[in-house]
N, C-alpha and C positions, 0 to 999 in steps of 0.2 A: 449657522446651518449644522456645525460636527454636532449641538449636544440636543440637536430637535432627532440626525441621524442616529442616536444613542440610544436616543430611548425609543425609537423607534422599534430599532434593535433588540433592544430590552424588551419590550411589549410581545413582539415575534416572539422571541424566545419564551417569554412566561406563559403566551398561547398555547403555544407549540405542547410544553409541557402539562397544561392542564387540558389540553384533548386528548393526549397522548396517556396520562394517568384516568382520564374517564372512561376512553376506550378500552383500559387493561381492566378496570374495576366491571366494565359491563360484559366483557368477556371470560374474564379470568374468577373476577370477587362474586358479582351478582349472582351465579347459580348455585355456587356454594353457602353464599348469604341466605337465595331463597329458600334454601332445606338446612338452615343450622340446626345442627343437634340430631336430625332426623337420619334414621339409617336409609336406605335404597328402598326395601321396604316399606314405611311406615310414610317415604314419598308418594309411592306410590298406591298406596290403598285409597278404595272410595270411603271417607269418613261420614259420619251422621253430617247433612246440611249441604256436603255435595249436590245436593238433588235440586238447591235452591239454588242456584246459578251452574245449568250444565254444561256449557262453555265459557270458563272467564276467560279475560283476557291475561292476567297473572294469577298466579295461585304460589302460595308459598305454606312449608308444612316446619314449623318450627317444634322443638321436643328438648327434654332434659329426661335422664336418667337420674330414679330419686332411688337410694338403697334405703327401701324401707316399706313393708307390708299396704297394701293397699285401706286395710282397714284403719292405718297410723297416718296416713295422709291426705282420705276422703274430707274427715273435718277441717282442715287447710284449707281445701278447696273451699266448701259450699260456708 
């Protein structure tokens, strides 16, 4: 019965800690994740395609700052 109580034990315990690390990521990680890169600003603006879903239920505004003219990066893009 001690090594059924063991791991019993052990199970709790490794529960315990992967609720405990999902709860900090969805409170602590997750809104920072949903705007990586993006200032307060650039969260916040209505972008082109807003318009196509006017209440989602998540929205996330991801960004990089690229040092370098826009005419030297357009073709990257398209």
């Amino acid at each position: 019965m001690g090594k059924v109580s063991s791991w019993m034990n052990t199970l709790a315990i490794v529960s315990g800690a992967v609720t405990g690390l999902g709860a900090a990521y969805w409170c602590a990680g997750r809104p920072w994740h949903r705007r990586w890169g993006a200032d307060a600003d650039e969260a916040t603006v209505f972008w082109p395609g807003d318009d196509l879903l006017p209440r989602p239920l998540v929205s996330a505004t991801h960004a990089i700052t690229i040092q370098a003219p826009p005419d030297r990066v357009w073709p990257w893009l398209v």
